[in-house]
BALOBA-1460 file (C-alpha; in Angstrom, 3 decimals):
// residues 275
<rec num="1" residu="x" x="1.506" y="-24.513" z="-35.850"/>
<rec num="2" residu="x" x="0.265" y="-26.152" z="-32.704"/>
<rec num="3" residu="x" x="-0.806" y="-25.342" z="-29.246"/>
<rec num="4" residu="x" x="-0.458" y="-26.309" z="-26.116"/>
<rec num="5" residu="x" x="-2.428" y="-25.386" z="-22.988"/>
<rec num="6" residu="x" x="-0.374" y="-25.469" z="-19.795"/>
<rec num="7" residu="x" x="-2.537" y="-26.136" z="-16.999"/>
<rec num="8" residu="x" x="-1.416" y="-25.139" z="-13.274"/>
<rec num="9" residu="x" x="-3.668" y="-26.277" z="-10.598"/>
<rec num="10" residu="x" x="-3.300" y="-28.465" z="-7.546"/>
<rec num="11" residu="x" x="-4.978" y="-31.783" z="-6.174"/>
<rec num="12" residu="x" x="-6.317" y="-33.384" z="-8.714"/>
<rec num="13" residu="x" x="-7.282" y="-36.976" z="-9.181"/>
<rec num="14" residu="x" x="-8.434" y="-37.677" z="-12.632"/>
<rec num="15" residu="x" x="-8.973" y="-35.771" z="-15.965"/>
<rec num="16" residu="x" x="-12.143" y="-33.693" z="-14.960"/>
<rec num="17" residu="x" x="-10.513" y="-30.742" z="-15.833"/>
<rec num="18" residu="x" x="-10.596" y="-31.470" z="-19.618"/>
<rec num="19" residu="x" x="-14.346" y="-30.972" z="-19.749"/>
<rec num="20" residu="x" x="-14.537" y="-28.385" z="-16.862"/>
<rec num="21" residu="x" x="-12.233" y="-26.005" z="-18.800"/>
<rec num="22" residu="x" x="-13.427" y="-26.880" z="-21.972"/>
<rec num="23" residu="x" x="-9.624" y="-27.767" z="-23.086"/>
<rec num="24" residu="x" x="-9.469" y="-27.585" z="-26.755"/>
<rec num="25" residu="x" x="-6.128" y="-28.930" z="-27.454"/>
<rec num="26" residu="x" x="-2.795" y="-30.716" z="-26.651"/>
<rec num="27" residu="x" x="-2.742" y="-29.652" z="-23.162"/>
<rec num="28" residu="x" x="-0.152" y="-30.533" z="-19.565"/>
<rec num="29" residu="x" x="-1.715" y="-30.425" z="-16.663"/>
<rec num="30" residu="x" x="0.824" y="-29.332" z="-13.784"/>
<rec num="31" residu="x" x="-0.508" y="-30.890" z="-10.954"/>
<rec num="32" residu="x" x="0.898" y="-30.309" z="-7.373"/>
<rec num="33" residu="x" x="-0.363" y="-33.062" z="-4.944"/>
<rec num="34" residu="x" x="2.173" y="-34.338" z="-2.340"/>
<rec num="35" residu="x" x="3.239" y="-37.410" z="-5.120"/>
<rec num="36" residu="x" x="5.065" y="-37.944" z="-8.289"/>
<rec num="37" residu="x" x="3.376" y="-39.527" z="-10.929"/>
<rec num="38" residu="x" x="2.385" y="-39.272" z="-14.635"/>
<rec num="39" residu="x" x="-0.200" y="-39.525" z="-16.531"/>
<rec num="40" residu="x" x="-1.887" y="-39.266" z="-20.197"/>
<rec num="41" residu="x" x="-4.728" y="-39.683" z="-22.335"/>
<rec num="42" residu="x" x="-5.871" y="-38.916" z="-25.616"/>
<rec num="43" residu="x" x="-9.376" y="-36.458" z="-25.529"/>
<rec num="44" residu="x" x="-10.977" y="-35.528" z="-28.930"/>
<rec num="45" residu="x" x="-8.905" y="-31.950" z="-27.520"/>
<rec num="46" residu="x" x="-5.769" y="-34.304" z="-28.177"/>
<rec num="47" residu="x" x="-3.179" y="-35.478" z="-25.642"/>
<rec num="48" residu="x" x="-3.559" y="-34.732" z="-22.099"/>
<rec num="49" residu="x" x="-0.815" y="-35.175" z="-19.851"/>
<rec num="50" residu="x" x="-0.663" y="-35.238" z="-16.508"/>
<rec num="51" residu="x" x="2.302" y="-34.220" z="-14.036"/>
<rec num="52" residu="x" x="1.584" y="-35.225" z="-10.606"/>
<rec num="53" residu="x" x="4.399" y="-33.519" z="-8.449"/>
<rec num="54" residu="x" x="5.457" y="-33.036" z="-4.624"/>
<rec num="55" residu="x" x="6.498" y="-29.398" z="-5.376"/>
<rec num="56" residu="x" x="5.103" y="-26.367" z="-3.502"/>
<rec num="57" residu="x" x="4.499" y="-23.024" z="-5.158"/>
<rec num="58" residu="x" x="3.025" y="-22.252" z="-8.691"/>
<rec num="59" residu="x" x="5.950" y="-20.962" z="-10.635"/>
<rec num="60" residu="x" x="7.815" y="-24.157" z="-9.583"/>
<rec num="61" residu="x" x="4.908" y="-26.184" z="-11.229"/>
<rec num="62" residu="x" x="4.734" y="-24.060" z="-14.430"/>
<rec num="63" residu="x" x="8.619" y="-24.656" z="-14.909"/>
<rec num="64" residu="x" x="7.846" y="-28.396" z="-14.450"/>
<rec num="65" residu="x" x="5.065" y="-28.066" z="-17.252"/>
<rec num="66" residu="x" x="7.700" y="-25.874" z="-19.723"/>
<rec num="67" residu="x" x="10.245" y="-28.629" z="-19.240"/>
<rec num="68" residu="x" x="8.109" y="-31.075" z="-21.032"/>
<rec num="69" residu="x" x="6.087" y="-28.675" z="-23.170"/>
<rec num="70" residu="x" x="6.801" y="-29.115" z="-27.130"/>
<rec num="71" residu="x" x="4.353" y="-27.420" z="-28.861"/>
<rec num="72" residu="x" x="5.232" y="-24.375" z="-31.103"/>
<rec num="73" residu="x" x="2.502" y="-22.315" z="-28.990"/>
<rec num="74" residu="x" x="2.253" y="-22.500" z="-25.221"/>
<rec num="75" residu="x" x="-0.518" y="-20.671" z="-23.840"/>
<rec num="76" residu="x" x="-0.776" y="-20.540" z="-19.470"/>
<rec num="77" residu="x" x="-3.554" y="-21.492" z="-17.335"/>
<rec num="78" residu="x" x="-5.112" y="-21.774" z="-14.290"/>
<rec num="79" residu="x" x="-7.742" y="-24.234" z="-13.566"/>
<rec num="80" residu="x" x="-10.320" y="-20.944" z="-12.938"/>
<rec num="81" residu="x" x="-10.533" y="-20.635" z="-16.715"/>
<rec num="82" residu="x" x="-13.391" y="-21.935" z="-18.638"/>
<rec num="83" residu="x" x="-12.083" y="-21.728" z="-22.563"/>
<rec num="84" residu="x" x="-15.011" y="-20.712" z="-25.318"/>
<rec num="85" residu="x" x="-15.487" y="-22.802" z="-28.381"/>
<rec num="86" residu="x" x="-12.862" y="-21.663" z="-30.973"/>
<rec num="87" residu="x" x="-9.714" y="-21.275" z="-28.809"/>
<rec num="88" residu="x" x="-7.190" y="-23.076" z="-30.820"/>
<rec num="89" residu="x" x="-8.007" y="-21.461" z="-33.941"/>
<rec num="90" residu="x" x="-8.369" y="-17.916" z="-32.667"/>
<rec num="91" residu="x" x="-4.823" y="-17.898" z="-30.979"/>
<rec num="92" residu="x" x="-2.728" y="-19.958" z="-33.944"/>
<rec num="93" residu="x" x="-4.883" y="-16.851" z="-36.212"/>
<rec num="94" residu="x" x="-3.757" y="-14.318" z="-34.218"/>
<rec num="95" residu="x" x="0.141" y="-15.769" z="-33.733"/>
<rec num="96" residu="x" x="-0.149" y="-16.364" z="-37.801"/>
<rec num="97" residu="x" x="-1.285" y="-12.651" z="-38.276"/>
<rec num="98" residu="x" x="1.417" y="-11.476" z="-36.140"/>
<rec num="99" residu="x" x="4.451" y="-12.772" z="-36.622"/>
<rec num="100" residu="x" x="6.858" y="-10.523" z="-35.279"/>
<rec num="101" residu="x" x="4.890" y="-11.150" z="-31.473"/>
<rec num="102" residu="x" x="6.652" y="-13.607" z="-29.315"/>
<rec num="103" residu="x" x="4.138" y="-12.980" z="-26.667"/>
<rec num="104" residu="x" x="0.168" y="-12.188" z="-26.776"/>
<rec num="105" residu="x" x="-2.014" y="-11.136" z="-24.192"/>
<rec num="106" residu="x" x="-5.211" y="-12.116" z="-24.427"/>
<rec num="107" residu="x" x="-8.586" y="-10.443" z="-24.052"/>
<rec num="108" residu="x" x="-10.872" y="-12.989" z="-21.283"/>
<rec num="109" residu="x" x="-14.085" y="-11.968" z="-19.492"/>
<rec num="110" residu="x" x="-13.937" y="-12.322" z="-15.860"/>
<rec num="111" residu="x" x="-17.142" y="-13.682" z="-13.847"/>
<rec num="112" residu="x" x="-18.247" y="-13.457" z="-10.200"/>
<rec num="113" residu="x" x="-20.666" y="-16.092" z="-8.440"/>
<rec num="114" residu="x" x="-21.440" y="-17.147" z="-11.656"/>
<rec num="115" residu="x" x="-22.446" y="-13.836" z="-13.311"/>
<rec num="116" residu="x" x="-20.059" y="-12.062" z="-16.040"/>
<rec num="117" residu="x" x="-18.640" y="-9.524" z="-14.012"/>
<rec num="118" residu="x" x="-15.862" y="-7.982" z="-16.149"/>
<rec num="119" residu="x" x="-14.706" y="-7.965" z="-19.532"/>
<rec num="120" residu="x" x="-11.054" y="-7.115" z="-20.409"/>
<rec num="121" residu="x" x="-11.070" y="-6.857" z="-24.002"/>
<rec num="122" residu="x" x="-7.911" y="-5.584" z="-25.271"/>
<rec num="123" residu="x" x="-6.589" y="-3.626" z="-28.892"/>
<rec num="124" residu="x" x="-4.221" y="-5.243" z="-31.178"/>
<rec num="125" residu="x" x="-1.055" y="-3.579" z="-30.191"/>
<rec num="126" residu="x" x="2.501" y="-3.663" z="-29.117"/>
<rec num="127" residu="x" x="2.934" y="-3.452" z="-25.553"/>
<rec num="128" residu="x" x="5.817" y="-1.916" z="-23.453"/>
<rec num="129" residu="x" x="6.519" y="-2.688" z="-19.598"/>
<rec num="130" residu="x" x="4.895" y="-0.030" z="-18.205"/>
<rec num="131" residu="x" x="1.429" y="-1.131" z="-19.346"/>
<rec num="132" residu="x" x="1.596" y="-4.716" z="-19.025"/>
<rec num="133" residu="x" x="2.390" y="-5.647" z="-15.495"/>
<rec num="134" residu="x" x="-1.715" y="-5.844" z="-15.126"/>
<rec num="135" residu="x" x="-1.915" y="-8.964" z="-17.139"/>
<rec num="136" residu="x" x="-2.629" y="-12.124" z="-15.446"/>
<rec num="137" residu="x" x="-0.703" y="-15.258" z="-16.420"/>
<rec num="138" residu="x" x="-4.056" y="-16.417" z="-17.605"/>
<rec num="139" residu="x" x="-4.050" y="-14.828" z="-20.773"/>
<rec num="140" residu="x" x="-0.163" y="-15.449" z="-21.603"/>
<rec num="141" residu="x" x="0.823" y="-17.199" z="-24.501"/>
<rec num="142" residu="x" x="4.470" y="-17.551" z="-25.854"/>
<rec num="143" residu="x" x="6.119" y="-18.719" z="-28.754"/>
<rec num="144" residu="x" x="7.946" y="-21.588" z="-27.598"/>
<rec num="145" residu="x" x="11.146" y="-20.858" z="-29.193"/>
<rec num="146" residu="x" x="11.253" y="-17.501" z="-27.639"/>
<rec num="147" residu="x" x="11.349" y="-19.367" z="-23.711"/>
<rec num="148" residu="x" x="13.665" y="-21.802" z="-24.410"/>
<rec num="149" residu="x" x="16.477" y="-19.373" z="-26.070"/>
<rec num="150" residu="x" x="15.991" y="-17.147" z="-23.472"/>
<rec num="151" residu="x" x="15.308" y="-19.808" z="-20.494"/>
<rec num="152" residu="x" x="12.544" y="-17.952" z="-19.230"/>
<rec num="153" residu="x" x="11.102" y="-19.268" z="-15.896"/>
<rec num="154" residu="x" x="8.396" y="-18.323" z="-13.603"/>
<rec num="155" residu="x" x="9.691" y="-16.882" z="-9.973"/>
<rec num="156" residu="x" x="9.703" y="-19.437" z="-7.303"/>
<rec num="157" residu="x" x="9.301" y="-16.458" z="-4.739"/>
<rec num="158" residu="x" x="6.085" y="-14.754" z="-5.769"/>
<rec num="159" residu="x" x="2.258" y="-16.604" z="-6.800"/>
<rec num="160" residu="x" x="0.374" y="-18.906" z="-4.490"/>
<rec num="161" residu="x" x="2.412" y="-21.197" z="-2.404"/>
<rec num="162" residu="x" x="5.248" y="-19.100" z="-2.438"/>
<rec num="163" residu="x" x="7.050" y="-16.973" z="-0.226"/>
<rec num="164" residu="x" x="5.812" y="-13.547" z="-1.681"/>
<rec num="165" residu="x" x="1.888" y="-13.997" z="-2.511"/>
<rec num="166" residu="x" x="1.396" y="-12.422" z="-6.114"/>
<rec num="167" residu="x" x="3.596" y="-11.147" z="-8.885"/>
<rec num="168" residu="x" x="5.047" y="-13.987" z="-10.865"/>
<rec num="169" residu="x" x="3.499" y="-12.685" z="-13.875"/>
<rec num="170" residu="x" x="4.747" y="-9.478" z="-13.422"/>
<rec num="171" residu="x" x="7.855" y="-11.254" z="-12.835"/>
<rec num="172" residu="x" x="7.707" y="-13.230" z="-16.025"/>
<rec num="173" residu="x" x="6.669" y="-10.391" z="-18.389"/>
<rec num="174" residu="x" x="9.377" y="-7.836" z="-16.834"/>
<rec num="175" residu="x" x="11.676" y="-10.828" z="-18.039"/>
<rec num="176" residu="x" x="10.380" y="-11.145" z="-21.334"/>
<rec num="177" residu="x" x="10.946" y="-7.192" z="-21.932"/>
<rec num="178" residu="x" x="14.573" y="-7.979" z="-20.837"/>
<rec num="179" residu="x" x="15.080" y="-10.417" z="-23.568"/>
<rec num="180" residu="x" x="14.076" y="-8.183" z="-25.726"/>
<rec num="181" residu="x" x="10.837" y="-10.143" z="-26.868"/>
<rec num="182" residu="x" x="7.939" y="-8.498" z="-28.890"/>
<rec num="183" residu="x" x="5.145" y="-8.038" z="-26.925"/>
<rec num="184" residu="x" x="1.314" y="-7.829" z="-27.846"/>
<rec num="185" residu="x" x="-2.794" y="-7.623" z="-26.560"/>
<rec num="186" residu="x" x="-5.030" y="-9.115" z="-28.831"/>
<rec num="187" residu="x" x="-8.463" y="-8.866" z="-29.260"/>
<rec num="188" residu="x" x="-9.240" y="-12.421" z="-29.402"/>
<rec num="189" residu="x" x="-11.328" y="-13.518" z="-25.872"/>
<rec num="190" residu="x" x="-10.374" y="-16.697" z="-25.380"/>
<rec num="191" residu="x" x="-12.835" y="-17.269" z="-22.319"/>
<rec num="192" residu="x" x="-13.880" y="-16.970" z="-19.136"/>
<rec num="193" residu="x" x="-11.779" y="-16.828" z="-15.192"/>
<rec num="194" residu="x" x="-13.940" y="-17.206" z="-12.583"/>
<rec num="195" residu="x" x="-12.594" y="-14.922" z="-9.359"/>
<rec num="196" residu="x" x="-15.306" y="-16.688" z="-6.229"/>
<rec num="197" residu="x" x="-11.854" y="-17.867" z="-5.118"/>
<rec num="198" residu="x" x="-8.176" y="-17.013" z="-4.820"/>
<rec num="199" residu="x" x="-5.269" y="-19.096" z="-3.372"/>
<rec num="200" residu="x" x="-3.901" y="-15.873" z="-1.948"/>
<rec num="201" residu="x" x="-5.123" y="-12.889" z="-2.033"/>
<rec num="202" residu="x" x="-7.205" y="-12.615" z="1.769"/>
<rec num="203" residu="x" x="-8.149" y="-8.584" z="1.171"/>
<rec num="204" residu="x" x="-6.339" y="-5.830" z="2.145"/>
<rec num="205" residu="x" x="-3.947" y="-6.762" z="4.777"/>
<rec num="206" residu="x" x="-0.780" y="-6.174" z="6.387"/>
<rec num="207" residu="x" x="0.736" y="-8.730" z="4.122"/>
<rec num="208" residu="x" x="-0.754" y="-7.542" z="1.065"/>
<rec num="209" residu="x" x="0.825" y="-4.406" z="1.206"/>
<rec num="210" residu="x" x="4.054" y="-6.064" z="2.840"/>
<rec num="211" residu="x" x="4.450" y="-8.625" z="-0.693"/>
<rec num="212" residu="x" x="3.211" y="-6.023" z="-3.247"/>
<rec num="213" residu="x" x="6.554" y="-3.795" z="-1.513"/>
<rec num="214" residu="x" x="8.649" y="-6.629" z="-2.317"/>
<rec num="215" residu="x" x="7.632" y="-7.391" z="-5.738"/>
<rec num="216" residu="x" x="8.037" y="-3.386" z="-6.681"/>
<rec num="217" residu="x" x="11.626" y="-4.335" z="-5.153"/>
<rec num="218" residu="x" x="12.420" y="-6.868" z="-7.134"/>
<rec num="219" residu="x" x="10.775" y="-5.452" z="-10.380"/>
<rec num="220" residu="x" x="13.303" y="-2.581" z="-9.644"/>
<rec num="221" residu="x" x="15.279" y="-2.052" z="-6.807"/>
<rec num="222" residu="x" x="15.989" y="1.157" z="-7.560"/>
<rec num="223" residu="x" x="12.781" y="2.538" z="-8.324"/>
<rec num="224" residu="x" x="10.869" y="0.292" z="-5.640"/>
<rec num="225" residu="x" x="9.843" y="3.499" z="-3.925"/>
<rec num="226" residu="x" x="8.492" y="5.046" z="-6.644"/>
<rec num="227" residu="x" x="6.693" y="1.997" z="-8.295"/>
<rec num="228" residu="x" x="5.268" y="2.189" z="-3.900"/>
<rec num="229" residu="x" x="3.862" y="5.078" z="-4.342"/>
<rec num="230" residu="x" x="2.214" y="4.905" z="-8.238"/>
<rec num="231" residu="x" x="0.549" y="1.783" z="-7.395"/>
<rec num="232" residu="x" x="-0.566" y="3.139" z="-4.022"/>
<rec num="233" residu="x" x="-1.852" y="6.357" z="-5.646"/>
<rec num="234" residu="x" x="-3.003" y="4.492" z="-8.721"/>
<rec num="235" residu="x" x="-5.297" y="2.040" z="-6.944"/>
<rec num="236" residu="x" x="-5.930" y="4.015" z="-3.748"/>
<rec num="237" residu="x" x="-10.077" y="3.702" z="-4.098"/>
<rec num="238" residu="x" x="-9.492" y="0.388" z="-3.672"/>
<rec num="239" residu="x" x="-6.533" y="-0.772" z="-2.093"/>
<rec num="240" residu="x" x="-6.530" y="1.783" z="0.924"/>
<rec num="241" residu="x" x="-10.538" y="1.235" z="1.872"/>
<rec num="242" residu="x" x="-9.387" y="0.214" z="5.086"/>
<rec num="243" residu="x" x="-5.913" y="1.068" z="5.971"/>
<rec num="244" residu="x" x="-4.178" y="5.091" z="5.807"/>
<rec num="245" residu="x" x="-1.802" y="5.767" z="2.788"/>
<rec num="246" residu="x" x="0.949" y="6.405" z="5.468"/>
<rec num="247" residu="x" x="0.717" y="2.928" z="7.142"/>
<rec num="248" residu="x" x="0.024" y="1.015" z="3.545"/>
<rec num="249" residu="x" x="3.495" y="2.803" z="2.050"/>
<rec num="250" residu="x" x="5.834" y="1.673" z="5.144"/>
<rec num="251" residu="x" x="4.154" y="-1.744" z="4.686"/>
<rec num="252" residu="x" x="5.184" y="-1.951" z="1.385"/>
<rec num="253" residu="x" x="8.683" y="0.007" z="1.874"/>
<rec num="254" residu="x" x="8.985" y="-2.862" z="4.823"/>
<rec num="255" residu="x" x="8.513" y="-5.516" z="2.379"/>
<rec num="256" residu="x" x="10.468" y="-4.120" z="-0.328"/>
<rec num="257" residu="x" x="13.834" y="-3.637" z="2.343"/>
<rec num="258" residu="x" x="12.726" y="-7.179" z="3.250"/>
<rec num="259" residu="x" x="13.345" y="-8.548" z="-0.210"/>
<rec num="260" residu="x" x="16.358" y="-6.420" z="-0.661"/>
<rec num="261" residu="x" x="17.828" y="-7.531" z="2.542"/>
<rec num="262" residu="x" x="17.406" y="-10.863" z="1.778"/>
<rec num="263" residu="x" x="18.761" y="-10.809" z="-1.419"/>
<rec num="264" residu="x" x="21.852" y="-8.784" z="-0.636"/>
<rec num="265" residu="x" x="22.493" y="-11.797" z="1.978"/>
<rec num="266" residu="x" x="22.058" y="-14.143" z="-0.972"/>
<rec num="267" residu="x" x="18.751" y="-15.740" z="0.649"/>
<rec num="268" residu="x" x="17.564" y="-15.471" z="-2.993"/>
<rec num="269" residu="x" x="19.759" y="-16.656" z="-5.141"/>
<rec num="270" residu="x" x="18.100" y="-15.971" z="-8.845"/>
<rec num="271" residu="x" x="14.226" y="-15.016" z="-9.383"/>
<rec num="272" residu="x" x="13.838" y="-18.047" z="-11.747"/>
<rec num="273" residu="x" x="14.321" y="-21.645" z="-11.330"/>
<rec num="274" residu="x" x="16.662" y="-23.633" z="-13.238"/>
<rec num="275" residu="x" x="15.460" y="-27.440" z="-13.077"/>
């Protein structure tokens, strides 16, 4: 069984990464930096490869890295994640000891200025929908197999760069539910994601609450008022510090009639790419 880390990140020049990340294995680095180029070299970690591209948005550069990935394991990245020693073997053991998983979600530590400031260790155990949409792309890994007969794709509309500013993952996991793939949280911490810095979240603004409406609308149009109103109450010591329930909700019901509008017009054709 083999693994292979697929690195999204932007403007990068050389292989740095590798040692910043502590890369432990066969690895493709999806790099978005106004170019096209490629790129490899072989690291005691194995074979790096770079894909230099002059594509905006990261679920358009994690498509480019699954249409070149061939390992049996594919686990997602960001270039925030710093991997401990013992990656590769703790998630081909955990794949091995759970065969009926097409998808794991990881347990990872989260740290702030340098200082652990989270730890999001998770049980061994099936997942449904309803409690995985938390789950950062970070600490995805698929069985290859799995994306490829089901052509699963990360949204081009949601995630830094894009459109919509979060919810790709969301996105990506709702799909994998669809397919009707096994999904699990393991116990195995495969390292650290530093949060000093995010390529979109800017706090708790009018188009926060405008692009977490739209991905509730196009998790479920239906329910897109509902989901509005958990994740509002669910997350209201946070999320509403500075702005009234009523005003966050019709920011969020604007965005999600945004979305819908657009998509009943056939502005959005399909939430995945097809390359």
């Amino acid at each position: 069984m083999k693994l292979e880390i697929l690195v999204a990140t932007m403007a990068q020049k050389d292989f740095s990464l590798v040692e910043k990340m502590n890369l432990q294995s066969d690895t493709i680095i999806a790099n978005q930096d106004g170019r096209w180029d490629f790129a490899e070299r072989k690291f005691p970690c194995g074979a790096v490869k770079m894909l230099t591209s002059d594509t905006r948005g990261v679920g358009r550069n994690r498509n480019l890295a699954l249409e070149i990935a061939s390992a049996d394991i594919i686990l997602f990245a960001d270039d925030d994640m710093c991997y401990y020693d013992g990656l590769a073997d703790g998630v081909k053991n955990a794949f091995h000891s759970l065969p009926q998983a097409d998808v794991i979600l990881f347990s990872t530590d989260i740290s702030k200025n340098g200082l652990l400031a989270e730890r999001r260790h998770h049980p061994i155990r099936r997942r449904r929908l309803w409690n995985s949409l938390r789950f950062g792309t970070y600490c995805i890994a698929i069985r290859r197999t799995a994306a490829e007969k089901h052509r699963l794709r990360f949204s081009t509309l949601f995630g830094g760069g894009c459109p919509y500013g979060s919810g790709e993952d969301s996105l990506f996991l709702r799909d994998c539910f669809a397919a009707g793939l096994q999904v699990w949280s393991h116990s195995f911490v495969i390292g650290c994601r530093s949060k000093d810095t995010s390529s979109w979240f800017a706090g708790y603004n009018e188009k926060f609450f405008h692009d977490k409406g739209a991905l509730m609308a196009a998790l479920s149009p239906k329910l897109s008022c509902l989901f509005c109103l958990y994740f509002l109450l669910k997350n209201r010591h946070t999320v509403l510090q500075d702005t009234p329930f009523r005003k966050a909700f019709s920011l969020m019901h604007s965005g999600a009639k945004d979305y819908m509008r657009k998509e009943s017009n056939h502005e959005i054709q399909h939430h995945r790419t097809d390359l």
